[in-house]
C-alpha positions in Angstrom: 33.0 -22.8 -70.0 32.8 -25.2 -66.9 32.6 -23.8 -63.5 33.3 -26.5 -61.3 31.3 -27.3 -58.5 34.1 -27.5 -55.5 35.4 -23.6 -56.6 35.6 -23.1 -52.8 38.0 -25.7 -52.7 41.0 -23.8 -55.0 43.6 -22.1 -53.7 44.2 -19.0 -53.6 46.7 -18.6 -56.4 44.7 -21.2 -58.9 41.3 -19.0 -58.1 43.3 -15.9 -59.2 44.8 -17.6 -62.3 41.2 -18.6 -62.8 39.9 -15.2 -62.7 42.4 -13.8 -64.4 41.5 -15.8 -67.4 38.2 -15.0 -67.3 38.6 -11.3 -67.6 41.1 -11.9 -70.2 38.2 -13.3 -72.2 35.5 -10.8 -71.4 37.6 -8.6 -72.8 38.0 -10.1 -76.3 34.7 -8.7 -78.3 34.0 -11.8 -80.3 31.7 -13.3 -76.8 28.3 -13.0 -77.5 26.5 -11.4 -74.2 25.3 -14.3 -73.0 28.9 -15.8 -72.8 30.0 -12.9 -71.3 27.4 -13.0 -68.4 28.1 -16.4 -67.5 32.3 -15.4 -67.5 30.9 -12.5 -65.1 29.2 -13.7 -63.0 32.0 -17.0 -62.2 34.5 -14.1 -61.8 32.2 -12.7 -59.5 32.6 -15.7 -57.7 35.7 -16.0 -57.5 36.1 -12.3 -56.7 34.2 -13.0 -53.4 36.0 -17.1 -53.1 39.5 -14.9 -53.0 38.7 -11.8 -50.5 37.1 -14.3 -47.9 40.3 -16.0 -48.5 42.4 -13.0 -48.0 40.8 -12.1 -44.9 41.0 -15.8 -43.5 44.8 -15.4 -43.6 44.6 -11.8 -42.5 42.6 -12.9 -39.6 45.6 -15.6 -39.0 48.4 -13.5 -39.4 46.8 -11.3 -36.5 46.4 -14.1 -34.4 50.5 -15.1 -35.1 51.2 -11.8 -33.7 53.0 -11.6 -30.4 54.2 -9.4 -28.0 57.6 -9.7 -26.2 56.3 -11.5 -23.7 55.0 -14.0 -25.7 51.1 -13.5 -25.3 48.8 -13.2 -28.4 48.4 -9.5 -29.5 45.8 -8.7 -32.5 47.5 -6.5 -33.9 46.1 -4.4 -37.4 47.5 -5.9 -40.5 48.4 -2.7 -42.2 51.0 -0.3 -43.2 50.4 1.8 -40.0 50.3 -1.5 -37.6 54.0 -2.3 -39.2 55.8 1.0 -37.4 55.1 4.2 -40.2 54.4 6.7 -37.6 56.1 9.0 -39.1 54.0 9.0 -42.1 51.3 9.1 -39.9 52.6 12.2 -38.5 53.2 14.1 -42.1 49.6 13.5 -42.9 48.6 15.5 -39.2 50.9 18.1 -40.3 
């Protein structure tokens, strides 16, 4: 196992085939433990690499968000930001 040494520069979806290799090797029981920490820890890594990556583009799709009028609006990105009131409005109930 190699990590390489520019991991931040991946993209999103080659980190996350990445990772999901990894944990399809922990879980094979012929890895000796200190092949398994080393596979951890990367995935660890790349845990973190893809949730900063995930809020970078959540942090740009709030930015994209505009209003009628055409002015920038930060606007939530969740289910609740995207017009369920009315399952909003259960849950008060």
């Amino acid at each position: 196992m190699t990590q390489t040494p520019d991991a931040k520069d991946l993209r999103y979806e080659e980190a996350l085939k990445r990772l999901e290799k990894l944990v399809a090797e922990l879980d094979k029981s012929e890895l000796d433990l200190e092949t398994r920490l080393k596979k951890f820890e990367e995935g660890t890594k790349l845990a973190r690499l893809l949730l900063k990556k995930l809020d970078q583009a959540k942090k740009k799709v709030e930015l994209l968000v505009k209003t009628n009028v055409g002015d920038v609006e930060a606007v939530p990105f969740d289910r609740d930001a995207l017009g369920n009131d009315e399952s909003s409005e259960d849950q008060s109930a």
